[in-house]
C-alpha positions as CSV (number, residue, x, y, z in Angstrom):
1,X,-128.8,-234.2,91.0
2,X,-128.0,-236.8,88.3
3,X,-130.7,-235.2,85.8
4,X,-129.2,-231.4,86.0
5,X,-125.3,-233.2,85.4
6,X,-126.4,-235.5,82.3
7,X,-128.1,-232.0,80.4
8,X,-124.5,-230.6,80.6
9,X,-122.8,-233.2,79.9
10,X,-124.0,-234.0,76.9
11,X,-123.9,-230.0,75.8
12,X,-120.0,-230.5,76.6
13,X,-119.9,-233.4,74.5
14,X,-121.5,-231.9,71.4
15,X,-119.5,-228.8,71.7
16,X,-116.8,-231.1,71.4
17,X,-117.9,-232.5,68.4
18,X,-118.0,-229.4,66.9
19,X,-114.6,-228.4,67.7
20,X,-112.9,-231.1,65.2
21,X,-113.4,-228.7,62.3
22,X,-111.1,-225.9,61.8
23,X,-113.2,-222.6,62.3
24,X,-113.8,-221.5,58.8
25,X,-115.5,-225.0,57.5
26,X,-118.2,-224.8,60.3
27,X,-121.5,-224.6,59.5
28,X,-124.7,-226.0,58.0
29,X,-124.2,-226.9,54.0
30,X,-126.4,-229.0,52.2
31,X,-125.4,-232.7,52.0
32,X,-124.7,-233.5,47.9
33,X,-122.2,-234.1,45.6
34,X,-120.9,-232.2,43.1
35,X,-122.2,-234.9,40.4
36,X,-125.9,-234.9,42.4
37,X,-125.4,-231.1,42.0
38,X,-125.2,-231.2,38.3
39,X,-127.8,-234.2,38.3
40,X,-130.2,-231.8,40.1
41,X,-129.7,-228.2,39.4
42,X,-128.8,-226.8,42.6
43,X,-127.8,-223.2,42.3
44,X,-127.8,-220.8,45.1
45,X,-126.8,-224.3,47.3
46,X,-124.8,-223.6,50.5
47,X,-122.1,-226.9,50.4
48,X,-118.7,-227.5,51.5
49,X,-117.0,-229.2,49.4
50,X,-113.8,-230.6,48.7
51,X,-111.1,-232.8,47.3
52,X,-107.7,-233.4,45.3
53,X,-106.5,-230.4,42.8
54,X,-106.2,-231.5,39.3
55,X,-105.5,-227.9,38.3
56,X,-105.1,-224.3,39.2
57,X,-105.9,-221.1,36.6
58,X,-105.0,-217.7,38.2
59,X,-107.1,-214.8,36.6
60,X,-106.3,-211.2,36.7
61,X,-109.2,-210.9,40.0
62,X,-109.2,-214.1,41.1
63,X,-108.1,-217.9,40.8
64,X,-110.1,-221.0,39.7
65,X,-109.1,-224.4,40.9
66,X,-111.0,-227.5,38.9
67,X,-111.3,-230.2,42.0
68,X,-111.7,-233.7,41.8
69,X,-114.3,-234.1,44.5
70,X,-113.9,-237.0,47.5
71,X,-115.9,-237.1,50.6
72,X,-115.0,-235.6,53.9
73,X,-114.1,-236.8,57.2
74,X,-115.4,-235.9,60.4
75,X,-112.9,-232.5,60.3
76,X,-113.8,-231.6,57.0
77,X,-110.9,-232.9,55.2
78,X,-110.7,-234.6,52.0
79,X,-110.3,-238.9,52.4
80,X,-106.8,-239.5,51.7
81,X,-106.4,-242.3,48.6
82,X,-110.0,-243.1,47.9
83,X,-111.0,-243.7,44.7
84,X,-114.6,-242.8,45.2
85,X,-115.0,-239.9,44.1
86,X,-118.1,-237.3,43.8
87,X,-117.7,-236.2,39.9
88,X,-115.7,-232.8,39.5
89,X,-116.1,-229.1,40.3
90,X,-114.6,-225.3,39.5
91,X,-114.6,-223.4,42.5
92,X,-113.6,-219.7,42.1
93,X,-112.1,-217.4,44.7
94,X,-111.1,-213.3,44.4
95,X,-107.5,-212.8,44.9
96,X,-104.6,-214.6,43.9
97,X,-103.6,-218.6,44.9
98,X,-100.1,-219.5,44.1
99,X,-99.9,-222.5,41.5
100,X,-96.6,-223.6,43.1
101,X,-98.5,-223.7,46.6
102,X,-102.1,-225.1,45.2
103,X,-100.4,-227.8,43.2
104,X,-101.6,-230.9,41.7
105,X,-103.6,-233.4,43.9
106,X,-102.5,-230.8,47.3
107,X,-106.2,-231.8,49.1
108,X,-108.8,-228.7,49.6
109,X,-111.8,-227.5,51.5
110,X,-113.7,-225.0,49.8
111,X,-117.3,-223.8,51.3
112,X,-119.9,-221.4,49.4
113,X,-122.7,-221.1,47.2
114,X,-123.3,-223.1,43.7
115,X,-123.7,-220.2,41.3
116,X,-123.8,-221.8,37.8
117,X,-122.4,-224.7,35.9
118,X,-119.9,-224.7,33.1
119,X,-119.1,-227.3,30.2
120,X,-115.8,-228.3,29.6
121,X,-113.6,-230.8,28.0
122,X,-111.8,-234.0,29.6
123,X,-110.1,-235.4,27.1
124,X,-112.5,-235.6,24.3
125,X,-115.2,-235.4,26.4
126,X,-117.9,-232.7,27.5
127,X,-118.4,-232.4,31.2
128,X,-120.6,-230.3,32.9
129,X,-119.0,-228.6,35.9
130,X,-120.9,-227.1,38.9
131,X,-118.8,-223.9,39.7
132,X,-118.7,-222.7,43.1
133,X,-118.3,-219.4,44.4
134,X,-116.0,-220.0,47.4
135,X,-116.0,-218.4,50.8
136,X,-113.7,-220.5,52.2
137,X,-110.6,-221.7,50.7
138,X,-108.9,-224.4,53.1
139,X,-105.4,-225.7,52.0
140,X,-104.6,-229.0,54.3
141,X,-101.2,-229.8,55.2
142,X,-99.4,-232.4,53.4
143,X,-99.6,-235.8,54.8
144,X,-96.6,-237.2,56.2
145,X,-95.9,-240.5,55.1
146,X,-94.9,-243.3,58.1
147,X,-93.4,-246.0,57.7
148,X,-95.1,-248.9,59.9
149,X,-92.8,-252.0,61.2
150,X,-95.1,-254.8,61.4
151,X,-92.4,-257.5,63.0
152,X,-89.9,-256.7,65.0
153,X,-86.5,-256.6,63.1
154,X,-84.4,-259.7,63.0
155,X,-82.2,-259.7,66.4
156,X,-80.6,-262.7,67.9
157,X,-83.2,-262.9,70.6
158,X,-86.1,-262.3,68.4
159,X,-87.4,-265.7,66.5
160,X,-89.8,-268.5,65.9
161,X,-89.2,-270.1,68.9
């Protein structure tokens, strides 16, 4: 009896593990960064990527957002305030994405296929971008900021003693 419960049990629990991610970023993608991607030409790569906007450029078919890439959590979401970051990447989508909606560090999931690389200038410098054809263009809500009361506030019946 105990063997037949324990096989479907843990089915349950993996299918819950699954469930964490929103439908569309679901799958198997190969596990590198956009600067491994560069490092190691990777084209025709399945990844899901993703990270803060730095900036959005609408074309007349389609919109290109250049990402500054963080890693992901267990849902697929971008880590909120890290500063370790993955390098930069281009990912292009058909169709028009709204600037005023997709603006500056707004935090995105993209997944697709690495289908080139592009150089570019930061500054004064030349970077090498991996572009991404994206499938999957996954705008996060904005976090909510929450104020957190570590002490209790200063009442008459509240002290030291």
């Amino acid at each position: 009896m105990f063997l037949r419960i324990v096989p479907v049990a843990l089915a349950g629990v993996l299918l819950a593990a699954c469930a964490t991610q929103p439908r569309p970023l679901q799958g198997q993608y190969t596990a590198i960064t956009p600067r491994q991607a560069v490092e190691h030409d990777s084209t025709g790569a399945m990844v899901r990527w993703g990270g803060r906007i730095v900036s959005v450029e609408p074309g007349e078919n389609r919109t290109c957002f250049e990402m500054l890439s963080t890693g992901l959590d267990a849902s697929g979401r971008p880590y909120w305030k890290t500063d370790e970051v993955g390098g930069r990447f281009i990912a292009c989508r058909t169709g028009f994405y709204d600037p005023a909606l997709f603006e500056k560090n707004r935090e995105v999931t993209f997944t697709g296929r690495i289908d080139g690389y592009q150089n570019r200038q930061i500054g004064g410098y030349d970077y090498r971008f991996p572009r991404l054809a994206a499938d999957v263009v996954y705008l996060w809500p904005e976090r909510e900021r929450i104020d957190v009361v570590t002490r209790p506030a200063p009442w008459p019946w509240w002290g030291w003693w």
